[in-house]
RODO-2510 file (C-alpha; in nm, 4 decimals, decimal comma):
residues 412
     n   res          X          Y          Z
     1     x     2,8201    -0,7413     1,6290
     2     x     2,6672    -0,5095     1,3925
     3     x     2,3288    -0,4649     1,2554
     4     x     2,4508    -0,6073     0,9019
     5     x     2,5439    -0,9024     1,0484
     6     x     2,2598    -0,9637     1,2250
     7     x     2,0567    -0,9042     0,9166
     8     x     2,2692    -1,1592     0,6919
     9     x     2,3273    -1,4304     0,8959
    10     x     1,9549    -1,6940     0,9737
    11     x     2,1571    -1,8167     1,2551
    12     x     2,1300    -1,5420     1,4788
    13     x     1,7342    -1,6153     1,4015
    14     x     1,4856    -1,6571     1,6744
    15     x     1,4542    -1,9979     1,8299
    16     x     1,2009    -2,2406     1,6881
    17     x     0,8760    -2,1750     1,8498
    18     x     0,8919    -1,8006     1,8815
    19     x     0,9728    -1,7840     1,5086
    20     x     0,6450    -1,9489     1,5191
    21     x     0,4479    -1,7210     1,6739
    22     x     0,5799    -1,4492     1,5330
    23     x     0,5068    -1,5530     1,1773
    24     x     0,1678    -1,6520     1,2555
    25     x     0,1222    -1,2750     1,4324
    26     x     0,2699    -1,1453     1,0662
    27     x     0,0007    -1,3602     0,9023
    28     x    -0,2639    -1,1908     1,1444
    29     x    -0,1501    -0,8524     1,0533
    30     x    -0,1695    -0,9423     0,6499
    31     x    -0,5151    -1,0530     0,7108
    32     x    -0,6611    -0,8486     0,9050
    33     x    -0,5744    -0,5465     0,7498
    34     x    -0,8710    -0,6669     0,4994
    35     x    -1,1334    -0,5764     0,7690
    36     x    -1,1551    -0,2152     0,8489
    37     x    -1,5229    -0,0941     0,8224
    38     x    -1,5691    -0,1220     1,1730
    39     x    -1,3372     0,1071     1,4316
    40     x    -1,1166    -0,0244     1,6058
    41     x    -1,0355    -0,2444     1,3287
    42     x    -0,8977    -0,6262     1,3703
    43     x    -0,6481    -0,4887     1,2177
    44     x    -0,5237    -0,2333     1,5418
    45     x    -0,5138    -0,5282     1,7924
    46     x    -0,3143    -0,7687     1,5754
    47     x    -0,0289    -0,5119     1,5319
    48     x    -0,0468    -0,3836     1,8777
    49     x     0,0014    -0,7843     1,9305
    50     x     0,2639    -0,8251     1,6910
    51     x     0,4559    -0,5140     1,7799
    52     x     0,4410    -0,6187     2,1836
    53     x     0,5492    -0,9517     2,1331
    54     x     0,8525    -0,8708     1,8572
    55     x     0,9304    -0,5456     2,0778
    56     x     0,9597    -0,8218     2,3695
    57     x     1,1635    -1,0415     2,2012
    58     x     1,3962    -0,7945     2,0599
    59     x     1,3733    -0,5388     1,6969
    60     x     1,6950    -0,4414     1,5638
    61     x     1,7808    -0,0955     1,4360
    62     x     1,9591     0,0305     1,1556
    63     x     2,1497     0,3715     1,1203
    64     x     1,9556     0,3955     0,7397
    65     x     1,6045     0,3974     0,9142
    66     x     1,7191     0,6930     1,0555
    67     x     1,6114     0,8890     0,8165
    68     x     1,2395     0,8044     0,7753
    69     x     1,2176     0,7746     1,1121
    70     x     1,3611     1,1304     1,1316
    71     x     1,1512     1,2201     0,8435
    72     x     0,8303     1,0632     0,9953
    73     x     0,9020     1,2507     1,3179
    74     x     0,9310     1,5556     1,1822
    75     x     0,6131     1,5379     0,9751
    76     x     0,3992     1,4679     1,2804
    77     x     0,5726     1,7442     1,4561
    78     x     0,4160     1,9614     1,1749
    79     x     0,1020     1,8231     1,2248
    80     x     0,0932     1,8627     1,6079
    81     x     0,1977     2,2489     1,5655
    82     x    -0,1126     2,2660     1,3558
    83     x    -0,3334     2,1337     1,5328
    84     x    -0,2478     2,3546     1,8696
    85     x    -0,5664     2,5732     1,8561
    86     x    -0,7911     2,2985     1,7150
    87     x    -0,7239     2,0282     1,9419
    88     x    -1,0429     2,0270     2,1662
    89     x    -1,2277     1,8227     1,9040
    90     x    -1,2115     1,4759     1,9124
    91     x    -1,1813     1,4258     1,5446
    92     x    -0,8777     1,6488     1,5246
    93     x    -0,7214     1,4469     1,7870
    94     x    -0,8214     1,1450     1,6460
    95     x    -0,6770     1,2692     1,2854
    96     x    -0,3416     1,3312     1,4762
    97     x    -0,3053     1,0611     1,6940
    98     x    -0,3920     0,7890     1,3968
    99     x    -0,0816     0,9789     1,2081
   100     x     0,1338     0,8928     1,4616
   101     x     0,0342     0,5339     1,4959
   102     x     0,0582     0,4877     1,0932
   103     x     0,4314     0,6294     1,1703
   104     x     0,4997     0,3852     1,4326
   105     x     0,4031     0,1168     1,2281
   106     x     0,6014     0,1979     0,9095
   107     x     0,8636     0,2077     1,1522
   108     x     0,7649    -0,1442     1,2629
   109     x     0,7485    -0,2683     0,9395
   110     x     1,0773    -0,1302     0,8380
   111     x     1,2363    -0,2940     1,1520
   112     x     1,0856    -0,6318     1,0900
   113     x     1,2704    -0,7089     0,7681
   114     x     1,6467    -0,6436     0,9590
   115     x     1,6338    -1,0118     1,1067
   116     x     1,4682    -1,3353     0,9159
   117     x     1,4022    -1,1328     0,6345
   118     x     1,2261    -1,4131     0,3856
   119     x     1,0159    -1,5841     0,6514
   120     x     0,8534    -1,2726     0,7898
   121     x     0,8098    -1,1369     0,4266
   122     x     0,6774    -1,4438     0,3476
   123     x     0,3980    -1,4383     0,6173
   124     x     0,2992    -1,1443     0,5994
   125     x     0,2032    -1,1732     0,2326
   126     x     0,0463    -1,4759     0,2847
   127     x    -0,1621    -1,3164     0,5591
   128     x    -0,2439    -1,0159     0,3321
   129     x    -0,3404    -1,2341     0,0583
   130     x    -0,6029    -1,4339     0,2556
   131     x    -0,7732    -1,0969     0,3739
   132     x    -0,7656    -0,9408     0,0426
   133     x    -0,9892    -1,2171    -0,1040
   134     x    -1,1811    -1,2347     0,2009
   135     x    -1,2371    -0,8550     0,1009
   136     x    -1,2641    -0,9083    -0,2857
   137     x    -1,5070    -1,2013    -0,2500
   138     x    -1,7512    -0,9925    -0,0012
   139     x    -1,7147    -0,6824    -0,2598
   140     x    -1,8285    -0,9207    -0,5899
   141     x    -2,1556    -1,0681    -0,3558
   142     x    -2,2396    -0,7561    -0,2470
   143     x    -2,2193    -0,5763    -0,6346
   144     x    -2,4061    -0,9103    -0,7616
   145     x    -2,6649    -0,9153    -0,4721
   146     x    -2,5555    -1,2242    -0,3560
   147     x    -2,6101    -1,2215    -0,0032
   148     x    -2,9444    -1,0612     0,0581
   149     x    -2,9425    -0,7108     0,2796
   150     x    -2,6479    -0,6847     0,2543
   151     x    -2,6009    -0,4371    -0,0283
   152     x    -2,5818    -0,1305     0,1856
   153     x    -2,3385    -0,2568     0,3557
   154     x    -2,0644    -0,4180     0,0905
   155     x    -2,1474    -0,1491    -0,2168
   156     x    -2,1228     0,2249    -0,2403
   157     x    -2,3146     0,3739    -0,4972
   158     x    -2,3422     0,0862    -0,6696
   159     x    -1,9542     0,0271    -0,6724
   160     x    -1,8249    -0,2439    -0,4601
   161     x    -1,5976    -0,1870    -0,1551
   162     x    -1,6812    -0,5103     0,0413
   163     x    -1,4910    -0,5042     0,4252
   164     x    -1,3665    -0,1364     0,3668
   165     x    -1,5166     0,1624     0,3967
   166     x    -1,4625     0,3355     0,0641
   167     x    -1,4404     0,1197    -0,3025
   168     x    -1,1248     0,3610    -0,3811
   169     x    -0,9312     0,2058    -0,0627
   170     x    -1,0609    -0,1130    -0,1170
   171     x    -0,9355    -0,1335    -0,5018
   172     x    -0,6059     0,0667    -0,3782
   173     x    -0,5618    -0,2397    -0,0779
   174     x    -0,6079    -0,5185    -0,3320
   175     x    -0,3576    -0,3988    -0,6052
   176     x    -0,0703    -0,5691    -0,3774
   177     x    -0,1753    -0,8822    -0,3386
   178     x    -0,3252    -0,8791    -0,6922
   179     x     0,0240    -0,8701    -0,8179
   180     x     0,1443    -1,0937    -0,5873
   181     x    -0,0646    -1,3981    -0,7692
   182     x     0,0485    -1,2482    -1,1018
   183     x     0,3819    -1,2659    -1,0040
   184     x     0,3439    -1,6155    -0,8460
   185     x     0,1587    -1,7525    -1,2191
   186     x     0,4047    -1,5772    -1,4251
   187     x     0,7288    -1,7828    -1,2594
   188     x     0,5584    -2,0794    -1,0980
   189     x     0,4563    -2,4189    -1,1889
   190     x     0,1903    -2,5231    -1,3574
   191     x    -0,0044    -2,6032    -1,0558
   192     x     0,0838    -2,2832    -0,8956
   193     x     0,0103    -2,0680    -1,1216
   194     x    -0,3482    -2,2673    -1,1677
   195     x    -0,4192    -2,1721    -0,8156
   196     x    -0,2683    -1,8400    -0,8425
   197     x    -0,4865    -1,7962    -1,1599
   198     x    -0,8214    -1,8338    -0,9605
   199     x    -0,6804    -1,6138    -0,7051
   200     x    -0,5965    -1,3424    -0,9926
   201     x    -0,9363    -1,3595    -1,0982
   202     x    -1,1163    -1,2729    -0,8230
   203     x    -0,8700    -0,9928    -0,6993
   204     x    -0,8969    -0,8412    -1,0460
   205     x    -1,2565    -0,8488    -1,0867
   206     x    -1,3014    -0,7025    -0,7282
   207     x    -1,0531    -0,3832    -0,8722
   208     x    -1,2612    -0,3710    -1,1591
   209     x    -1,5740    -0,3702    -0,9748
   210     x    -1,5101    -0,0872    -0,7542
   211     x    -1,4748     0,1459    -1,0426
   212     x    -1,2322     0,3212    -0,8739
   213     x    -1,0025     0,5337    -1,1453
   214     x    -0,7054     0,5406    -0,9157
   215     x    -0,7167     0,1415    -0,8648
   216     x    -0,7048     0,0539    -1,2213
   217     x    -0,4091     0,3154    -1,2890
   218     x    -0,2565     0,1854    -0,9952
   219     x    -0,2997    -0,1890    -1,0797
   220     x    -0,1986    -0,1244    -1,4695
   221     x     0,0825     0,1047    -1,3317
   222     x     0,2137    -0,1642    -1,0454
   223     x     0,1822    -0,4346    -1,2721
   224     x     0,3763    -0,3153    -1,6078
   225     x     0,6930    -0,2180    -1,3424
   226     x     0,6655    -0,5356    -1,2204
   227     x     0,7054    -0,7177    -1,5118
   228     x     0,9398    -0,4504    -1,6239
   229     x     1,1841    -0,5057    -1,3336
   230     x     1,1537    -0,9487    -1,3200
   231     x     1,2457    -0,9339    -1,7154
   232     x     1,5528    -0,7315    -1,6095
   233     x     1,6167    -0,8918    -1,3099
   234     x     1,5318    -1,2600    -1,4461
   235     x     1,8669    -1,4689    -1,3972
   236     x     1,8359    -1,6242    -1,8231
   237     x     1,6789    -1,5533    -2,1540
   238     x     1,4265    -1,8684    -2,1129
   239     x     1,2849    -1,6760    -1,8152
   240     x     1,2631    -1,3582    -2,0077
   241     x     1,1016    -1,5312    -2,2841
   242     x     0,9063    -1,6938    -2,0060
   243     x     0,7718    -1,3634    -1,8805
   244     x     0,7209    -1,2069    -2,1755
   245     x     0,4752    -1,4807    -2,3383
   246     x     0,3008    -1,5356    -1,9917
   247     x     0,2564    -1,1199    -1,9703
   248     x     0,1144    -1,1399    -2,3380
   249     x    -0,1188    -1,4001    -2,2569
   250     x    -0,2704    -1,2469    -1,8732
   251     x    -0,3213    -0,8987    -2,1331
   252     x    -0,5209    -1,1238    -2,4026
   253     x    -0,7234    -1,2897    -2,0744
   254     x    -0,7530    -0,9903    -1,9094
   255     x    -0,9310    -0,8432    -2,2241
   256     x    -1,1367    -1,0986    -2,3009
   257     x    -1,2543    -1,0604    -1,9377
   258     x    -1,3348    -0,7067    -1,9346
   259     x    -1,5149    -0,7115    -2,2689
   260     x    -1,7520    -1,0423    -2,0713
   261     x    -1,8262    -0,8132    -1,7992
   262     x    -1,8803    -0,4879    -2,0561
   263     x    -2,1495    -0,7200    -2,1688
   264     x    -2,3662    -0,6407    -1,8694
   265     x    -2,5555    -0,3546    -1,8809
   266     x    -2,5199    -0,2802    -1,5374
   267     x    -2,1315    -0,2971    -1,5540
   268     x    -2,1033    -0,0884    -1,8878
   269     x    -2,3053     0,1953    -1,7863
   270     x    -2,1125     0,2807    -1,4587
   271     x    -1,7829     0,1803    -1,6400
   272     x    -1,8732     0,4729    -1,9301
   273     x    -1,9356     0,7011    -1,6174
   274     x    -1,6479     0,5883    -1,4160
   275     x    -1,4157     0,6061    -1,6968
   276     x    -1,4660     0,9694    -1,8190
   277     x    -1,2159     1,2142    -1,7798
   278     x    -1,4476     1,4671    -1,7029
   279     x    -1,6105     1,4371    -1,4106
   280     x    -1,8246     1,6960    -1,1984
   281     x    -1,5936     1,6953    -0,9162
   282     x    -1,2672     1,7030    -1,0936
   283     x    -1,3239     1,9763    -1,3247
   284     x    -1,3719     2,3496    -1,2532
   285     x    -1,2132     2,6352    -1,0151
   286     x    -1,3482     2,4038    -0,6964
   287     x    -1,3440     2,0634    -0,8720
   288     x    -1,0447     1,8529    -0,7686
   289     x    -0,7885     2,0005    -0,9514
   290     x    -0,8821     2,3467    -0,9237
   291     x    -0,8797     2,2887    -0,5346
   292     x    -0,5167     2,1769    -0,6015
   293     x    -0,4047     2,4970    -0,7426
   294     x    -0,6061     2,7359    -0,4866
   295     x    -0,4994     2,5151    -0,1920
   296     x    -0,0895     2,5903    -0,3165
   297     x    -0,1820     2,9296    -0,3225
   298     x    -0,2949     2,9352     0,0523
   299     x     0,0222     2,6878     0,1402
   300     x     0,2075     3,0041     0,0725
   301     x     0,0240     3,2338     0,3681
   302     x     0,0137     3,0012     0,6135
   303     x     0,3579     2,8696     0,7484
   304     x     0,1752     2,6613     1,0531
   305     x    -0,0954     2,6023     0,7842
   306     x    -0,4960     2,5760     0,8742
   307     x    -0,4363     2,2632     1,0522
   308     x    -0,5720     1,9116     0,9850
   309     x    -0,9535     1,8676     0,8324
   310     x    -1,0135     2,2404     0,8116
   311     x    -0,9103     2,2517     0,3836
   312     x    -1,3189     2,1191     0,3623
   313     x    -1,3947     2,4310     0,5383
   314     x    -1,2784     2,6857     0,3100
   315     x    -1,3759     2,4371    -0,0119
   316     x    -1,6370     2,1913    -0,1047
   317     x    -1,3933     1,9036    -0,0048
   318     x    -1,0661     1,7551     0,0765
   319     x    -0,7624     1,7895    -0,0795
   320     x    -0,7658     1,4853    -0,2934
   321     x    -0,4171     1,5145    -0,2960
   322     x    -0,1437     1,3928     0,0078
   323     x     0,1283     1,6423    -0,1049
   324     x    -0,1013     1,9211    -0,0611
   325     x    -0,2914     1,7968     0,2856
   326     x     0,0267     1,7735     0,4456
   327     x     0,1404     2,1650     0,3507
   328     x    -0,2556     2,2344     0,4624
   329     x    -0,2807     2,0463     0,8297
   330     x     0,1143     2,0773     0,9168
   331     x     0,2168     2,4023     0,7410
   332     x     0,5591     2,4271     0,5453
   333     x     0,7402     2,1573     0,8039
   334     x     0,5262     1,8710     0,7046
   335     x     0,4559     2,0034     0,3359
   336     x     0,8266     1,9958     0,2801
   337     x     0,9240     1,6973     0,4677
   338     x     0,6529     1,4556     0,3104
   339     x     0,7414     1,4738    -0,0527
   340     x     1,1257     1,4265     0,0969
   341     x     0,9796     1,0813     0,3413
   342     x     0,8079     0,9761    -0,0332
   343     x     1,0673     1,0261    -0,3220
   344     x     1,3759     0,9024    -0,0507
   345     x     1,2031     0,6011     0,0389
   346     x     1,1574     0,5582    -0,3332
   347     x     1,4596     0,6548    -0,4734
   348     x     1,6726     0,4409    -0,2215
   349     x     1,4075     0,1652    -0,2356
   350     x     1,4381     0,1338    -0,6405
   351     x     1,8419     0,1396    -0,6107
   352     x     1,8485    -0,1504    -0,4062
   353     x     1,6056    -0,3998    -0,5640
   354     x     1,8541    -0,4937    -0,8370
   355     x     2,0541    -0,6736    -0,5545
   356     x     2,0003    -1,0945    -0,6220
   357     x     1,8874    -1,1535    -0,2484
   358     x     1,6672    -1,4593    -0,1382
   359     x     1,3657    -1,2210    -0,1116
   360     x     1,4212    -1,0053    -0,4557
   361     x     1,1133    -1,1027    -0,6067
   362     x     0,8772    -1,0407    -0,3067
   363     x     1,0884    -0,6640    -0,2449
   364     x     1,0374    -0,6093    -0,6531
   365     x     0,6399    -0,6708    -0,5885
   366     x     0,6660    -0,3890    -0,2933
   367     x     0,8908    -0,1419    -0,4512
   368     x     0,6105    -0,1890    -0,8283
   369     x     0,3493    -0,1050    -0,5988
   370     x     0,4503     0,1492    -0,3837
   371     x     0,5980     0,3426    -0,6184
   372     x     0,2639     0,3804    -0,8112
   373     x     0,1008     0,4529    -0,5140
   374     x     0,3076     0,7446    -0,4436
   375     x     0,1940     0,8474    -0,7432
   376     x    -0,1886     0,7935    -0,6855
   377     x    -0,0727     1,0255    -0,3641
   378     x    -0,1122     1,3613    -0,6500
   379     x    -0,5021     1,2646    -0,7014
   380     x    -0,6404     1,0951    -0,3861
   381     x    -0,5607     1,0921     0,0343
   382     x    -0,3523     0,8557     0,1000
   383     x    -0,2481     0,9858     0,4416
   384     x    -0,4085     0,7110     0,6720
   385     x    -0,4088     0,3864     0,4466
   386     x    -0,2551     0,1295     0,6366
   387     x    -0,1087    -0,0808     0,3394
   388     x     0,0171     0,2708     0,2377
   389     x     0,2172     0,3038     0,5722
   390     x     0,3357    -0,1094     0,5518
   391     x     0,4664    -0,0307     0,1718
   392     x     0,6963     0,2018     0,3211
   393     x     0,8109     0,0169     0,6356
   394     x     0,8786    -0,2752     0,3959
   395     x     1,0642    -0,0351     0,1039
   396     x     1,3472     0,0742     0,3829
   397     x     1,3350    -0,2717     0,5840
   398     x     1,4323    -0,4617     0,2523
   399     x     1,6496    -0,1779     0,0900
   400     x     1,8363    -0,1619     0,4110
   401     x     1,8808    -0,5615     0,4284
   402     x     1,9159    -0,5791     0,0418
   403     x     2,2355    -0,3376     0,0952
   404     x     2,3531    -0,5318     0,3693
   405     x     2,3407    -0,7992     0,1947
   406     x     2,5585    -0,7126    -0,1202
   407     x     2,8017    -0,5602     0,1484
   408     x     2,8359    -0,9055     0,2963
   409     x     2,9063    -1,0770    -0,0384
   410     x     3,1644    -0,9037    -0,1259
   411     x     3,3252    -0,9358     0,1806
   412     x     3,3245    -1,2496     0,1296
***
């Protein structure tokens, strides 16, 4: 029996209650990849539970994951040969051994979608939705003072970043499940798309409030391909019409919105700062982009590169930049094999979400955001996100079931 057959037909499904437990593990991951100020996060024992108990129970491969997995293989390989001499400190290790385990779980990921395909999906999104406004609703109290002393803790320089540890990675994590609501509002019922509205609101308003540059790119970026690809994808003109009046309405809200919180004085003043073009650290030979340049430069002279964390010690900080980190801690093997893991995974991840599968609009949500996150990749580290690593997994999971499935169709 082959791998496409196993991914096509619900039969060959797991039996009752361990489909049970393994959704409400997939829920667990979702959610607790919301909590990650604190090391080891929630998150790390809910996939080491998840990926014992579906490991147990059986994960199907498929000769397309090959390639990432080759690709992902390769990369840490780089990384490892980089990190020869600098291994005796415990961070370096630590840097290396967390890139592994966000390989293994991509890998996981990616493997998870072969068999019940919908359900799992379905969980897991579920599961990340309830953590991100976990998340989103700590960020807003903490910017607002709402829960005394505990400002420090949920806020960064006055910007929020509630359970995480940076307001960039927390706007970044909630950009997914942010468009998941939208998505849910712009083709549900009335009642759903009520609920889904509240749940927009506060997701949004956390992304707003953590003044993060990157997030609101990524969010506007995520969310026009979204709507881009439903409208072509949608299966009449009344649900094009549909999505086009609902889009032009969330834009009018959304305004509206942002010119109400503008109104604060607290809000407009680090909104001016936040959203100048010019800041101290991006401009000039060291500032962010000038680091960018100097660092391809040195890319050149070192074939092993200078090995992982060691680009702060020849400039005033990282790289800012994933392309470039991976040419600086794992020389020319990783440098050249990560842009190939990122623009395969979204080249073959984009040609198969035009297939009309049962899970279409939850792969056209993953595909809209991880594409623009590759893209946030140029300006920011994006190396050890964990929703980073579980946007790929997913891409080649559902492009590899999403192909399997038009195969099977029209063998039929």
């Amino acid at each position: 029996m082959t791998d496409l057959a196993i991914a096509t037909r619900p039969e060959l499904a797991a039996a009752p209650g361990l489909q049970a437990l393994q959704l409400r593990l997939l829920w667990l991951v979702g959610g607790c990849g919301a909590i990650v100020f604190i090391e080891p996060s929630p998150y790390e024992i809910a996939i080491v539970m998840a990926v014992v108990v579906f490991a147990a129970t059986g994960l199907r491969m498929a000769p397309p994951l090959l390639v990432p997995l080759t690709l992902l293989a390769g990369i840490g390989l780089g990384y490892a040969i980089g990190a020869i001499a600098l291994i005796d400190d415990p961070e370096i290790l630590t840097w290396l051994l967390t890139s592994w385990y966000m390989a293994i779980t991509a890998m996981f990921f990616a493997m998870l979608m072969l068999q019940d395909t919908s359900a799992r999906l379905d969980a897991l999104l579920r599961g990340y939705l309830f953590g991100a406004i976990i998340a989103a609703l700590a960020g807003i109290a903490g910017y607002f003072g709402l829960i005394p002393g505990a400002d420090e803790l949920l806020t960064f320089a006055g910007r929020a970043r509630g359970t995480f540890k940076d307001p960039n990675v927390l706007g970044a994590f909630l950009v997914l499940p942010a468009l998941y609501t939208l998505q849910r509002i712009i083709e549900g019922s009335f009642w759903t798309a009520t609920r889904n509205g509240v749940a927009f609101g506060i997701l949004s308003l956390a992304i707003f409030l953590a003044f993060s540059r990157a997030a609101w790119g990524t969010f506007a970026g995520a969310a026009l391909l979204m709507v881009a690809l439903m409208f072509v994808t949608a299966p009449s003109q009344q649900a094009r019409f549909r999505i086009v009046m609902l889009t032009m309405i969330a834009l009018v809200l959304a305004a509206a919105a942002i010119a109400v919180l503008l109104s604060l004085d607290q809000v407009a003043a680090l909104f001016k700062e936040r959203a100048s073009f010019h800041q101290p650290y991006d401009s000039g030979r060291f500032g962010r982009f000038g680091r960018h340049l100097l660092g391809a430069g040195m890319a050149l002279d070192y074939p092993t590169g200078i090995g992982p964390l060691q680009f702060r010690r020849f400039f005033p900080e990282d790289t800012h930049n994933s392309f470039l980190n991976a040419f600086m801690s794992g020389g020319w093997i990783s440098g050249v094999l990560y842009p190939a893991l990122v623009f395969t995974t979204a080249i073959y991840g984009v040609r198969n979400v035009f297939v009309r599968t049962p899970w279409q609009k939850a792969y056209i949500l993953v595909i809209s955001t991880l594409v623009v996150t590759l893209l946030e990749s140029f300006i920011i580290d994006t190396d050890h996100w964990r929703h980073y690593f579980m946007l790929l997994g997913l891409t080649w999971g559902l492009a590899v079931v999403s192909s399997g499935y038009r195969q099977a169709a029209l063998l039929r």
